[in-house]
C-alpha positions, 0 to 999 in steps of 0.5 A: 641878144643882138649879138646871137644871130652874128654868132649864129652866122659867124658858126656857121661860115665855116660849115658853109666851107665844107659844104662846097662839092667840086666835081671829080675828074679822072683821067681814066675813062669810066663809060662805055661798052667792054672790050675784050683782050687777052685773058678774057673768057668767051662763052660762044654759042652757036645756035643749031650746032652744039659741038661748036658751042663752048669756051674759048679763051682770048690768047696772047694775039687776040684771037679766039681758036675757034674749030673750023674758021681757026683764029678769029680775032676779037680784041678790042671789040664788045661780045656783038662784035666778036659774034659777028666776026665769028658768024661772018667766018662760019658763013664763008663756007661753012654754015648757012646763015650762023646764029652766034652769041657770045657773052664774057664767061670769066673776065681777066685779073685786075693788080693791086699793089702797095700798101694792102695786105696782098699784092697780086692779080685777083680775078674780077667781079663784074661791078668792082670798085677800089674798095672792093678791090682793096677788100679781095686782097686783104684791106689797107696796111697801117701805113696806106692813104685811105682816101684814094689810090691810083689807078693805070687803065690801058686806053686805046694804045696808051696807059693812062693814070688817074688818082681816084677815089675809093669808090671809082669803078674798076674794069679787068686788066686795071693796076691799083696802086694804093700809096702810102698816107704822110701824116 
């Protein structure tokens, strides 16, 4: 009977090894307000004029062509952001003291490739992880990692690239490339 605890502990070591958790770190940034780009969607109010008020997508320059203040750029800024450049335009000759919101009507594509079952661009889903992603193109091949994938995000001037889990966030306009697993 002696012998029952040092078995017991001899057991348990290596479940003890699988215990451990280290923390994960992504090179892609997972926080933070969304900024708009080319491809968005805008739906901007203005409160007391409804032939103003409307859809306007964000075209290739980052601008929204808005009627009477022309191109309003909005790339790189939040929705608070751009309502204020578009009240600031209206205002300069225009209106009196414009009351603008502007909230995403439709988000631009993400891209998937590799080993799924449909590459392409797939419009996104406010909330979307890889797995989600990996789902609307049609699951993993036989041959993919099923663990975890790589993701290209454009921060800042830069495209940076992560290798993260399946459950990592993803935002519009990310590439998610899923590789293909070595047995």
């Amino acid at each position: 009977m002696r012998w029952l605890p040092l078995l017991t502990i001899v057991l348990m070591l290596p479940l003890a090894a699988c215990a451990t958790t280290r923390p994960a770190t992504y090179l892609v940034e997972t926080r933070g307000p969304y900024d708009l780009d080319t491809g968005d969607t805008v739906r901007v109010t203005v409160y007391g004029d409804a032939e103003l008020t409307g859809s306007y997508k964000v075209d290739d320059s980052g601008a929204v062509a808005f009627p009477l203040v022309g191109p309003v750029q909005v790339r790189g800024t939040t929705t608070k952001m751009a309502a204020a450049s578009i009240a600031s335009a209206l205002a300069n000759g225009y209106m009196r003291n414009p009351d603008v919101a502007v909230e995403v009507a439709e988000y631009r594509p993400f891209f998937i490739q590799g080993e799924i079952g449909a590459a392409g661009q797939f419009p996104y889903v406010y909330g979307m992880t890889v797995r989600a992603a990996i789902s609307t193109a049609g699951g993993f091949t036989d041959t993919a990692n099923r663990s975890n994938a790589v993701v290209y995000r454009r921060q800042g001037g830069e495209m940076v690239k992560g290798t993260v889990s399946l459950d990592f966030p993803i935002y519009p306009g990310d590439t998610i490339v899923i590789t293909e697993r070595w047995f």
